[in-house]
C-alpha positions as CSV (number, residue, x, y, z in Angstrom):
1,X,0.0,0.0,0.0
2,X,2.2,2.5,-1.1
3,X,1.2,6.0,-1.0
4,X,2.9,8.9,-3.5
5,X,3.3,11.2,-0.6
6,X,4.6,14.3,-2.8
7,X,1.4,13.9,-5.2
8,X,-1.1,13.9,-2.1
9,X,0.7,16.8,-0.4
10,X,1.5,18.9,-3.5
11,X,-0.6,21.7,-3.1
12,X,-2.8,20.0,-0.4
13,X,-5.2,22.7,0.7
14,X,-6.0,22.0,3.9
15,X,-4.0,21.0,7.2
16,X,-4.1,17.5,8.2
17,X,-6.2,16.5,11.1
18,X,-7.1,13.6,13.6
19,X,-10.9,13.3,12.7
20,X,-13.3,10.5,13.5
21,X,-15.8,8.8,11.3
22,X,-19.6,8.1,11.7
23,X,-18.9,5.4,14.1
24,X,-16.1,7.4,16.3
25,X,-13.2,5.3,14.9
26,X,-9.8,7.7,14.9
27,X,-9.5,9.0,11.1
28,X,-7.3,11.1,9.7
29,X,-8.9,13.8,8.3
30,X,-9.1,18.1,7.5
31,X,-11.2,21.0,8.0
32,X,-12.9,21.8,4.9
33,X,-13.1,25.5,5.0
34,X,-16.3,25.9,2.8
35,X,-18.8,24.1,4.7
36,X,-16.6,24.0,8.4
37,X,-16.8,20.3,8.3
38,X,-14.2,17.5,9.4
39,X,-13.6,15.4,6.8
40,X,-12.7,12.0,7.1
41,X,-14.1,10.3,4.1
42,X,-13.8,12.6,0.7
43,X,-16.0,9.7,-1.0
44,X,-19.2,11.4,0.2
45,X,-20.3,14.9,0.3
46,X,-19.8,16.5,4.3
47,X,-23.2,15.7,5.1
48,X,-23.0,12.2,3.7
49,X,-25.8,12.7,0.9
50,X,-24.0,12.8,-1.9
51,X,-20.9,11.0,-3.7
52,X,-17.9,12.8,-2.6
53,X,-16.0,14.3,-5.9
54,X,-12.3,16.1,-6.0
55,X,-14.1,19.4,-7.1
56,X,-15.9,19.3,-4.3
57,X,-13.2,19.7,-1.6
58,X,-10.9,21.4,-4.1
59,X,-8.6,18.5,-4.5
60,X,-6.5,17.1,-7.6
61,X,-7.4,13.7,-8.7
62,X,-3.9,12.6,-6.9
63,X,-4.5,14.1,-3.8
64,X,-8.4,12.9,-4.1
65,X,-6.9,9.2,-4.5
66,X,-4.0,9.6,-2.2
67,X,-6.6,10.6,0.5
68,X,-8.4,7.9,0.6
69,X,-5.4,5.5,0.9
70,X,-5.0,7.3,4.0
71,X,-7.5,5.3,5.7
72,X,-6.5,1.7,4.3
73,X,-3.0,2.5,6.5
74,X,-4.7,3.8,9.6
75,X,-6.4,0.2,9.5
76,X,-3.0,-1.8,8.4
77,X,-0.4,0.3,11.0
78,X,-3.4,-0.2,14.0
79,X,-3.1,-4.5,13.4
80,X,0.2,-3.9,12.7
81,X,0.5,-2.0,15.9
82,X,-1.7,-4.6,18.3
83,X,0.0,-7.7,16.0
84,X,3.7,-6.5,17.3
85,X,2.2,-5.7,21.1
86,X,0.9,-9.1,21.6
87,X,3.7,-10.9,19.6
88,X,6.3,-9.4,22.3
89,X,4.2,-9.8,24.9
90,X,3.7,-14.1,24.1
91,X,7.6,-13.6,23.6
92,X,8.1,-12.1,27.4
93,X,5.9,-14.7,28.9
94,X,7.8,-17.1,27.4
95,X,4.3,-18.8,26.3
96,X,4.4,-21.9,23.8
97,X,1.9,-24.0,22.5
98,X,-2.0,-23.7,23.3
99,X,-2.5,-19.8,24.6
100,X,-3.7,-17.0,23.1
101,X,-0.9,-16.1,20.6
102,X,-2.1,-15.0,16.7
103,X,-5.6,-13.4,18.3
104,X,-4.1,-10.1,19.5
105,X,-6.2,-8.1,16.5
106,X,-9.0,-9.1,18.5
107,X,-8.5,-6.8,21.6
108,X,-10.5,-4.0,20.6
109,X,-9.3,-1.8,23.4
110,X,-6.0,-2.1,22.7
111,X,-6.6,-1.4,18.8
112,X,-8.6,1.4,19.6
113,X,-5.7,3.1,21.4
114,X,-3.2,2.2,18.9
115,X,-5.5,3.4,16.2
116,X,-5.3,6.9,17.8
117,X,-1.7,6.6,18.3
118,X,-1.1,5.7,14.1
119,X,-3.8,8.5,13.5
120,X,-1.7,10.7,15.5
121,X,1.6,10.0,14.6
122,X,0.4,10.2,10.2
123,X,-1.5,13.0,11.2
124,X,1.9,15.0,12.2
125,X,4.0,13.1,9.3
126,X,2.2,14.3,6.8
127,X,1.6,17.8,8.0
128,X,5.5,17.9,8.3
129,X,5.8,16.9,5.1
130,X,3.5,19.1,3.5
131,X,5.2,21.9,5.3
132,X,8.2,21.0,3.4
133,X,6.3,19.8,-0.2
């Protein structure tokens, strides 16, 4: 999932933001000035009605694209994140065998936390780089 960082950022109109979606999942997201929205999902219009265009939030097709590959690596670094927590955990315990190793992405408190933390960390990545795009 590779992401052409200097073709989302290019010209990116808008500061990059931890947002959350309809269900109050951590998103990475921006302010869009016309309507004073968060946006988290530029595949529907701010209120949801509509089918989200890059016209609409003043986007090029690169950065319209880009964007919403955004949220396909929130979701991979956050199992990523829990994977490589409960890994070194089953490593410190020294567990073998029949435990609960390979079920970590199923601790939804702990993705949720990491979530943020990925949204976070993106969040200030990406506003660094587009400082210096």
């Amino acid at each position: 999932m590779k992401i052409d960082t200097i073709a989302l950022l290019r010209h990116f109109p808008y500061e990059f933001a931890q947002t959350e979606d309809i269900e109050g999942n951590a998103q990475i997201g921006f302010l869009h000035a016309e309507s004073g929205m968060s946006i988290s999902d530029v595949t529907e219009s701010c209120y949801g009605r509509f089918a989200g265009t890059p016209e609409m939030y003043d986007l090029t097709k690169e950065q319209f694209e880009g964007f919403q590959v955004l949220g396909k690596l929130v979701d991979s670094a956050t199992v990523a994140g829990v994977t490589a927590l409960t890994e070194r955990a089953h490593a410190g315990l020294c567990q073998t065998g029949d435990d609960l190793a390979g079920i970590g992405a199923h601790f939804d408190d702990a993705g949720v936390s990491i979530r943020v933390v990925a949204v976070r960390y993106l969040v200030a990545e990406l506003n660094y780089a587009r400082g210096r795009a």
